[in-house]
MOPAC internal coordinates of N, CA, C and O (Angstrom, degrees):
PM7 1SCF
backbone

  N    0.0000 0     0.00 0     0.00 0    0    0    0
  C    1.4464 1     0.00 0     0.00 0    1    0    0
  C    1.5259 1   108.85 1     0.00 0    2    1    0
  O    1.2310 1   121.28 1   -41.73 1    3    2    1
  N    1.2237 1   115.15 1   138.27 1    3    2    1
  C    1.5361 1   109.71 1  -178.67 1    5    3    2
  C    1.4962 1   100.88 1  -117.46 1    6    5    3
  O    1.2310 1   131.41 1   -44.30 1    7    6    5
  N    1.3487 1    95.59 1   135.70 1    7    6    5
  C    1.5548 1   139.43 1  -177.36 1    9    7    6
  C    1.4257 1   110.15 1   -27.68 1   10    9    7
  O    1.2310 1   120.38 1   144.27 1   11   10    9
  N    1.6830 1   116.88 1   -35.73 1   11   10    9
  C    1.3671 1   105.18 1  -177.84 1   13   11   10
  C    1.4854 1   102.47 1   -83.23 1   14   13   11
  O    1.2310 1   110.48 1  -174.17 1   15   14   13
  N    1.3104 1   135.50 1     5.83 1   15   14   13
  C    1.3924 1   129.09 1  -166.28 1   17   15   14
  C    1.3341 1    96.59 1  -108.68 1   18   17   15
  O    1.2310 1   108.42 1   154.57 1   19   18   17
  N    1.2670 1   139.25 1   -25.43 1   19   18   17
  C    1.6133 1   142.62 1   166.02 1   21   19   18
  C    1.3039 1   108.95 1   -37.30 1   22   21   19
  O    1.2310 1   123.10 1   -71.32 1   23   22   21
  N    1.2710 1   111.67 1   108.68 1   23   22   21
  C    1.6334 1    94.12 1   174.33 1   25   23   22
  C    2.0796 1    90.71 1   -95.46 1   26   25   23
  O    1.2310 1   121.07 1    -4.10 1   27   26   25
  N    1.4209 1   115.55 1   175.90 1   27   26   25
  C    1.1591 1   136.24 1  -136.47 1   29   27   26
  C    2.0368 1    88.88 1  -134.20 1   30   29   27
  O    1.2310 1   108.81 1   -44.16 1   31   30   29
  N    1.3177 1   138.55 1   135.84 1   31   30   29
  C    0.9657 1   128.06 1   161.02 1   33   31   30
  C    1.1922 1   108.85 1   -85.60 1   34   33   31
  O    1.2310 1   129.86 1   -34.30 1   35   34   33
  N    1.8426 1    98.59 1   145.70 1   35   34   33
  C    1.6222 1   105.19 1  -169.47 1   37   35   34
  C    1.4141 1   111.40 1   -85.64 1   38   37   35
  O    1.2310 1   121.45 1   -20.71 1   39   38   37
  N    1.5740 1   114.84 1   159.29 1   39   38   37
  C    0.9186 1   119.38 1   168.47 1   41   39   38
  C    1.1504 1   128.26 1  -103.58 1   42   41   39
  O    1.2310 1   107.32 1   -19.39 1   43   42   41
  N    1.5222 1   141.23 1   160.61 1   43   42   41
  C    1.2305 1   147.20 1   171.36 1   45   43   42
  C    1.1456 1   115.18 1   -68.53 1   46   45   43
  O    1.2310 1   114.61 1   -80.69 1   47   46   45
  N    1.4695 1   127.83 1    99.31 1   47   46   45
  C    1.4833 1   120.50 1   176.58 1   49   47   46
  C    1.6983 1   112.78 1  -130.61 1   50   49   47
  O    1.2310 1   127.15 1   -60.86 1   51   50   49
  N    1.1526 1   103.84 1   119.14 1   51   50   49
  C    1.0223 1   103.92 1   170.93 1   53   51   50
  C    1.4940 1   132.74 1   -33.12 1   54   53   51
  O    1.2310 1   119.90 1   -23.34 1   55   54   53
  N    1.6918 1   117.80 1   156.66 1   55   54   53
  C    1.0006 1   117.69 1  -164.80 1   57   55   54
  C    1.4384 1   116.37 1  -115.71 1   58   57   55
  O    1.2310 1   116.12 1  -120.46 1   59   58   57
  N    1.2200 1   124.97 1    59.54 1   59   58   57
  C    1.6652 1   141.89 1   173.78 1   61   59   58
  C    1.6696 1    98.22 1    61.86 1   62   61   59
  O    1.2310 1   122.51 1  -116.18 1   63   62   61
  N    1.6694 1   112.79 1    63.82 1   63   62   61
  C    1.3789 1   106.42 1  -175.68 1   65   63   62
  C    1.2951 1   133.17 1    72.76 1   66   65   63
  O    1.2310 1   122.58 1  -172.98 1   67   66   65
  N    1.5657 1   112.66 1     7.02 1   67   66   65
  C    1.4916 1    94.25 1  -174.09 1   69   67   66
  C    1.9394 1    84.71 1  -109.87 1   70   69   67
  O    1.2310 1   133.17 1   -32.46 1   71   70   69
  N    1.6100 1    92.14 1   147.54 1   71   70   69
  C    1.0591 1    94.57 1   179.66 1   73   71   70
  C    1.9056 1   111.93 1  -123.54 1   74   73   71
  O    1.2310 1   117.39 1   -42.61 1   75   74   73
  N    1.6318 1   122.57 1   137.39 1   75   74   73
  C    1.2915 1   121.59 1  -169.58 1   77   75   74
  C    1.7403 1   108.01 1   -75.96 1   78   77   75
  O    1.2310 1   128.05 1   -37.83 1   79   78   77
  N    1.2768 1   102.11 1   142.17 1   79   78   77
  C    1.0825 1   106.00 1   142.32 1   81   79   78
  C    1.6818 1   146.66 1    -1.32 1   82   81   79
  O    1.2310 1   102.76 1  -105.59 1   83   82   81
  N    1.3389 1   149.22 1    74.41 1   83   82   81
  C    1.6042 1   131.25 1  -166.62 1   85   83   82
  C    1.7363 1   102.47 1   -72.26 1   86   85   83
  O    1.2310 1   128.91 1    17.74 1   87   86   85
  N    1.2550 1   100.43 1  -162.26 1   87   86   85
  C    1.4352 1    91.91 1  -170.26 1   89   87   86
  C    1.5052 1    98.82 1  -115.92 1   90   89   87
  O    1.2310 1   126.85 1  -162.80 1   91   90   89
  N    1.4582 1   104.43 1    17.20 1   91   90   89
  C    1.6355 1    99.01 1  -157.07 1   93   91   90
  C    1.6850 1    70.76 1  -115.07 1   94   93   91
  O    1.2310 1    95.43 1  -154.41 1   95   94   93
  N    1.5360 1   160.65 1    25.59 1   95   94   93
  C    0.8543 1   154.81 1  -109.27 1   97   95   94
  C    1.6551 1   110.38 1   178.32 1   98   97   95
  O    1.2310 1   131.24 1   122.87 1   99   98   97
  N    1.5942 1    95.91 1   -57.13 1   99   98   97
  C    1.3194 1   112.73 1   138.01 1  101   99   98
  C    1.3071 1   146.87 1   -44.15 1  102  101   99
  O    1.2310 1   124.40 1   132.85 1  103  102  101
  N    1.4130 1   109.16 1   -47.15 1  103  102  101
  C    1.1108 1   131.30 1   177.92 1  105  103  102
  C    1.8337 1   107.37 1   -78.84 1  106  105  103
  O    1.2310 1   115.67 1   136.31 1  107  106  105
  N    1.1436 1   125.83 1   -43.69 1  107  106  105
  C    1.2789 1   134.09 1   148.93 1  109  107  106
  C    1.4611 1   124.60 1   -26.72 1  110  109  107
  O    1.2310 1   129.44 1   120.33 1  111  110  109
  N    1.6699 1    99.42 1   -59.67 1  111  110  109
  C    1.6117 1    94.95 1   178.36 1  113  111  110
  C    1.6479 1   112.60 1   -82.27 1  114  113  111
  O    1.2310 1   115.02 1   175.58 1  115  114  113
  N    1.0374 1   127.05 1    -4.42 1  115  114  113
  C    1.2988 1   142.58 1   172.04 1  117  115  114
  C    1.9245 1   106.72 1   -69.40 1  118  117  115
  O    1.2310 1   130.33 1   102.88 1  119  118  117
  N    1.6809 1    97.68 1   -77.12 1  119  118  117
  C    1.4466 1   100.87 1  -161.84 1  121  119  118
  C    2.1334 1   112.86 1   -68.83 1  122  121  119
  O    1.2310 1   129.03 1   171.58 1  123  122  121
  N    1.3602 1   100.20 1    -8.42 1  123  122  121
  C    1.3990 1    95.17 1  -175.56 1  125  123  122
  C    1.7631 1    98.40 1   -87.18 1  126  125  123
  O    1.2310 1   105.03 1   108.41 1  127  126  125
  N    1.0607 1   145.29 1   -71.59 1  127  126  125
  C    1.3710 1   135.39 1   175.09 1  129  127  126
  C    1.0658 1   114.57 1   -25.40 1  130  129  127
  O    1.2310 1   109.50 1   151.52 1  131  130  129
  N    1.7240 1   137.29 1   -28.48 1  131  130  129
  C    0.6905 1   129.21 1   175.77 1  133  131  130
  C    1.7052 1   138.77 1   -91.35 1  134  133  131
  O    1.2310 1   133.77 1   163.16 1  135  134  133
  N    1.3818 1    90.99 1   -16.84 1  135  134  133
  C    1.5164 1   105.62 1   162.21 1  137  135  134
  C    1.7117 1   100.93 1   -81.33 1  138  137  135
  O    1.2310 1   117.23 1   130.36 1  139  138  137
  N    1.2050 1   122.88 1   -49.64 1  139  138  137
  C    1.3587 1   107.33 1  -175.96 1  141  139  138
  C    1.4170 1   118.42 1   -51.27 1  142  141  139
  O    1.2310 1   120.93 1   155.36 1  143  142  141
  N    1.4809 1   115.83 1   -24.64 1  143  142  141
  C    1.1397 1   114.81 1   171.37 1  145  143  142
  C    1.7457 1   139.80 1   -79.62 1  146  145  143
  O    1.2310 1   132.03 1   168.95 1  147  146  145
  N    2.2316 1    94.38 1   -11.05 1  147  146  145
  C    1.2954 1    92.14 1   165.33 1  149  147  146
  C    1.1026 1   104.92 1   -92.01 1  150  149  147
  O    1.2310 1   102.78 1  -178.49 1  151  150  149
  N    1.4337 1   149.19 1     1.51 1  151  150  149
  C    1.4889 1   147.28 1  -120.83 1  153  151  150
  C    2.1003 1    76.69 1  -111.98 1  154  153  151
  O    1.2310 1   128.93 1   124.05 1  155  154  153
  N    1.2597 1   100.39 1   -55.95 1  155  154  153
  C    1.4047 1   120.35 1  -169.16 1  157  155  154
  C    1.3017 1   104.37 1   -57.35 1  158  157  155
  O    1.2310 1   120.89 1   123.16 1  159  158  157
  N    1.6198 1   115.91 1   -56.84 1  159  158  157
  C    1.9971 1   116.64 1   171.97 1  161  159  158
  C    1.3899 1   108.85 1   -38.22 1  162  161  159
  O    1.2310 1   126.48 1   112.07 1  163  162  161
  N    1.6523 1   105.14 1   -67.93 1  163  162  161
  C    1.6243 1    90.03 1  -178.99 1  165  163  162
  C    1.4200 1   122.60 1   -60.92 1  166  165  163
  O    1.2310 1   120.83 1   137.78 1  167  166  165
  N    1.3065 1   116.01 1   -42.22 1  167  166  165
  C    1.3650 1    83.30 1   176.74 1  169  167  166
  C    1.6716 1   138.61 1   -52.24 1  170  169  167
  O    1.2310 1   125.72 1   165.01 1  171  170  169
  N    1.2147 1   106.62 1   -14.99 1  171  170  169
  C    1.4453 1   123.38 1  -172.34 1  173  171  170
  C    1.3020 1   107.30 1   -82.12 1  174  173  171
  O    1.2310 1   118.92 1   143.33 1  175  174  173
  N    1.3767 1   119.67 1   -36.67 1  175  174  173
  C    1.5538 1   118.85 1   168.65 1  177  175  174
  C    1.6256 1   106.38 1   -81.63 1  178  177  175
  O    1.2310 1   104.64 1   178.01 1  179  178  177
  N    1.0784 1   145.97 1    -1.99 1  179  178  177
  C    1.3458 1   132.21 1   168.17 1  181  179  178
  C    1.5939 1   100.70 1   110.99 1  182  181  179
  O    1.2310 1   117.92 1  -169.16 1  183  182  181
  N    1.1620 1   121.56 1    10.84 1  183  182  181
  C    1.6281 1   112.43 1  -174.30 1  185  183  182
  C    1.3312 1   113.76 1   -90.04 1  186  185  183
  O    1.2310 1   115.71 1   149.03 1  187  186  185
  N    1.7309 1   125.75 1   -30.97 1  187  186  185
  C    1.2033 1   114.86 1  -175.39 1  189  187  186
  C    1.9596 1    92.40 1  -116.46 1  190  189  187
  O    1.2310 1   143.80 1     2.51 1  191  190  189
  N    1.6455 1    71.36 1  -177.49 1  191  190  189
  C    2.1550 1    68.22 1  -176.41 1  193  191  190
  C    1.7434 1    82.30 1  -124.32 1  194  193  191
  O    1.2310 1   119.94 1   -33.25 1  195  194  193
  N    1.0448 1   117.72 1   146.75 1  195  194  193
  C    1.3492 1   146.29 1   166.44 1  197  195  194
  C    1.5836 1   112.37 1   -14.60 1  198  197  195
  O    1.2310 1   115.54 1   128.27 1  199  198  197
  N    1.5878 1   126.08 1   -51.73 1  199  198  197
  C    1.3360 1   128.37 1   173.38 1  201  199  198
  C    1.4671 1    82.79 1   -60.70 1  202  201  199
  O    1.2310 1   112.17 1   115.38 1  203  202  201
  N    1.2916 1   132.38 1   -64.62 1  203  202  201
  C    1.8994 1   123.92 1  -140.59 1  205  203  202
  C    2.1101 1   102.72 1   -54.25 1  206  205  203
  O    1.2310 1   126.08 1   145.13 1  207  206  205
  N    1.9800 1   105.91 1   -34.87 1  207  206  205
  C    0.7903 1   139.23 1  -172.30 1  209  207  206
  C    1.4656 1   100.52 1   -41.20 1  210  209  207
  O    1.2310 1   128.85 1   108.34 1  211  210  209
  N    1.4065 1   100.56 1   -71.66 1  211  210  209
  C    1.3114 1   132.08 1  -164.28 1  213  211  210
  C    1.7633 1    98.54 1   -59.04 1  214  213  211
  O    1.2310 1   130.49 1   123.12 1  215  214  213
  N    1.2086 1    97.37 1   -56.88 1  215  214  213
  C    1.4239 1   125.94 1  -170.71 1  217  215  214
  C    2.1252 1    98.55 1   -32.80 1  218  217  215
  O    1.2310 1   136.07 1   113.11 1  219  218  217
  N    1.3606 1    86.50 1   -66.89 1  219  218  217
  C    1.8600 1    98.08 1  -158.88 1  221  219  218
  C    1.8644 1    90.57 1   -76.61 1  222  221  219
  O    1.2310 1   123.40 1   157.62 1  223  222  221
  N    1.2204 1   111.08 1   -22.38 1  223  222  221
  C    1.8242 1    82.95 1  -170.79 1  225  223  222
  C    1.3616 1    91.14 1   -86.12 1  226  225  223
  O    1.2310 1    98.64 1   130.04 1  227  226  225
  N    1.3814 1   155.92 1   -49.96 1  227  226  225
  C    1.3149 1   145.65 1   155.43 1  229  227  226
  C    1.4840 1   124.86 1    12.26 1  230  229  227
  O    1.2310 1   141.70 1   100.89 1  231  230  229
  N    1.5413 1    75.48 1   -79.11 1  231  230  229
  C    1.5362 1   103.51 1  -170.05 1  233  231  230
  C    1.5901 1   100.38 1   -65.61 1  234  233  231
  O    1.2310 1   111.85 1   135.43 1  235  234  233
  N    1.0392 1   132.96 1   -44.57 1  235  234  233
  C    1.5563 1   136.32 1   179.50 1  237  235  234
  C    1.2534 1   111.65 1   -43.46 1  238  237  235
  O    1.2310 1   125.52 1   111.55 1  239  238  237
  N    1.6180 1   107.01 1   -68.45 1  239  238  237
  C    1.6942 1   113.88 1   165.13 1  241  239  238
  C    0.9896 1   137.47 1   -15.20 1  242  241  239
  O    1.2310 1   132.65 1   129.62 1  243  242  241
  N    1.4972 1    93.16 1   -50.38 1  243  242  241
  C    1.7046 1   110.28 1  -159.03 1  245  243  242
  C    1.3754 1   109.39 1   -97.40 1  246  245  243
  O    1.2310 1   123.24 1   155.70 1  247  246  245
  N    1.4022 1   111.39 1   -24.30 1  247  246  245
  C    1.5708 1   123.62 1   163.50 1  249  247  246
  C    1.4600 1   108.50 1   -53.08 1  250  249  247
  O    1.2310 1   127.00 1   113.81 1  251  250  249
  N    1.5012 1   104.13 1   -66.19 1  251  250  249
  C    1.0390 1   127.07 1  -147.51 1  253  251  250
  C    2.0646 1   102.27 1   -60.15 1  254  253  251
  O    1.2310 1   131.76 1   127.00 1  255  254  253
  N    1.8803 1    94.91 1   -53.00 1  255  254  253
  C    1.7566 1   100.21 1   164.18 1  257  255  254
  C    1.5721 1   114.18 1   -48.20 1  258  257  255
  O    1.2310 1   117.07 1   142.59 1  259  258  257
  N    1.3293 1   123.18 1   -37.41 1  259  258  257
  C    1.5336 1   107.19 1  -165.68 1  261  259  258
  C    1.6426 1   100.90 1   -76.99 1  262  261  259
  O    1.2310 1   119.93 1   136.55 1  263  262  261
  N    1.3077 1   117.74 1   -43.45 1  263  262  261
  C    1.4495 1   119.83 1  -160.31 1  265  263  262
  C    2.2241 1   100.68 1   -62.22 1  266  265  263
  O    1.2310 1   128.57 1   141.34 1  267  266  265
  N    1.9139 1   101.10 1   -38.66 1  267  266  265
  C    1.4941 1    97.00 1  -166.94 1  269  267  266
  C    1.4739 1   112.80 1   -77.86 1  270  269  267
  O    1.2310 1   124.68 1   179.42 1  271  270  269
  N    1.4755 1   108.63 1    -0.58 1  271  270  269
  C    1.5379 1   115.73 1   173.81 1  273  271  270
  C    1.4137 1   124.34 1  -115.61 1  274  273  271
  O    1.2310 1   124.91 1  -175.98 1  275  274  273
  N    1.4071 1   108.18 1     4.02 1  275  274  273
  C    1.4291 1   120.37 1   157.73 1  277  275  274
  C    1.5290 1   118.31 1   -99.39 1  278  277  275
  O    1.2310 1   117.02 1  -173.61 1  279  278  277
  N    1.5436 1   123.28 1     6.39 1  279  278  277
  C    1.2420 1   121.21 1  -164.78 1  281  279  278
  C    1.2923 1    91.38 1   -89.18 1  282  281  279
  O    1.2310 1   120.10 1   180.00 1  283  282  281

């Protein structure tokens, strides 16, 4: 076999700083819109009261920022 026909397994090299996405990251930007969005239903049907409102999309955020910048 000659040498120029060897192909070589590739390596993983980064791409001048850019870094992808994890999936746990993904899943982050996924599951928080979506609680904010039941947080908002109930309130609209009468289930939460406005602090609880306030309360869970907050708290989601802020969860949600520490966990996608610690991944």
């Amino acid at each position: 076999m000659h040498l120029a026909t060897q192909r070589s397994p590739r390596l993983a090299v980064p791409r001048n700083g850019e870094d992808d996405m994890t999936d746990a990251q993904i899943g982050l930007m996924t599951a928080t819109p979506i609680i904010i969005a039941f947080a908002i239903a109930l309130r609209r049907m009468g289930v939460l009261s406005t602090v609880a409102t306030v309360s869970a999309v907050s708290l989601s955020v802020a969860i949600a920022m520490v966990l996608f910048t610690t991944q």
